[in-house]
C-alpha positions in Angstrom: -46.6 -20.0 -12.7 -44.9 -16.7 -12.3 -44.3 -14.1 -15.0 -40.8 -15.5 -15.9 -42.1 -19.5 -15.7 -44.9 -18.4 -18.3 -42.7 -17.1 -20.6 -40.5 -20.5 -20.3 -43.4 -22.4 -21.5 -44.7 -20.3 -23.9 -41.1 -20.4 -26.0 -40.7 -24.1 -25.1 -44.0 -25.4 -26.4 -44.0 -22.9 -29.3 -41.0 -24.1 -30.4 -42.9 -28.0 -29.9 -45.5 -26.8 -31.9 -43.7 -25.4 -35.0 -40.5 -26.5 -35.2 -41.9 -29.9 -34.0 -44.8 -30.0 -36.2 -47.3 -30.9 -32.8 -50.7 -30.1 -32.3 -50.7 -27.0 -30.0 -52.4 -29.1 -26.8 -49.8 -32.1 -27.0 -46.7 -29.3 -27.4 -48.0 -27.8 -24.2 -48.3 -30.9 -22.5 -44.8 -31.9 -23.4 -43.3 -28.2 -22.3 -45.2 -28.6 -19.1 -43.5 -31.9 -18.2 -39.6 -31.1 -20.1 -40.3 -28.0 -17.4 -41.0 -29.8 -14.6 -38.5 -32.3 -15.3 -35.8 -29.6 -16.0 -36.6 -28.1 -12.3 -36.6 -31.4 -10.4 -33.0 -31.7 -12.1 -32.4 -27.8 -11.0 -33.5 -28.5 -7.3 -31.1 -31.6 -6.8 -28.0 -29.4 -8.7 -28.9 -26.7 -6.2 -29.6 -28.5 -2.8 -28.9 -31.8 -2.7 -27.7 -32.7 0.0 -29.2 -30.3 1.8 -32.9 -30.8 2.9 -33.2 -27.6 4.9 -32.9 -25.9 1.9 -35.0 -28.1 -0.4 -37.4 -27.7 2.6 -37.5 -24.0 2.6 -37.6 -23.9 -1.5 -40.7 -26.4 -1.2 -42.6 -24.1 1.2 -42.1 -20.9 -1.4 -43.4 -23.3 -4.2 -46.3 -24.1 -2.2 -47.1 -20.5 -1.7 -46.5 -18.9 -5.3 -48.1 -21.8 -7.2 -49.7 -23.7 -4.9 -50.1 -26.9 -3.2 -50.8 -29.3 -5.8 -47.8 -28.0 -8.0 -45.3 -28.3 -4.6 -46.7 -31.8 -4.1 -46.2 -32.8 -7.8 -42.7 -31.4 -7.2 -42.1 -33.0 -3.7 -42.5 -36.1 -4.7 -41.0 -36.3 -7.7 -37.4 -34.7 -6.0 -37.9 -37.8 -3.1 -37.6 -40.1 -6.0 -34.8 -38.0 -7.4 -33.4 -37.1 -4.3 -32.9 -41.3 -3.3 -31.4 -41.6 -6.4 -28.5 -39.0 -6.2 -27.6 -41.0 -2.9 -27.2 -44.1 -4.5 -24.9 -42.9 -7.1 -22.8 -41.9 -4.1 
């Protein structure tokens, strides 16, 4: 995660942790995924319909967090991404 993505999670799961009285683990758990879900929602505001640009965001994921987290993301925004064109 970059520097700004850090401090995202940090606030989000501290705010898990004490305001809703979880374990420290299971509020970082749930940050991680409310973040991941709030960027999957972010990319298909941003580029839906536009899979150039989704394509070129992808590629700079890959490269500042790596592989796995671009794949996790990929496929989660196909799923999403199949979706928005049904609602259309």
């Amino acid at each position: 995660m970059i520097d700004y993505d850090e401090e995202l999670f940090e606030e989000r799961a501290a705010v898990m942790e004490f305001d809703g009285g979880m374990e420290r683990k299971e509020a970082e758990a749930k940050a991680r995924e409310d973040l991941h879900r709030c960027e999957v929602q972010w990319c298909i505001r941003k580029f839906y319909p536009d899979g150039n640009a989704m394509a070129a965001h992808l590629e700079t994921v890959e490269r500042r967090r790596g592989k796995p987290a671009a794949d996790r993301l990929r496929a989660d925004l196909r799923k999403a991404w199949k979706e928005q064109g049904r609602k259309k």
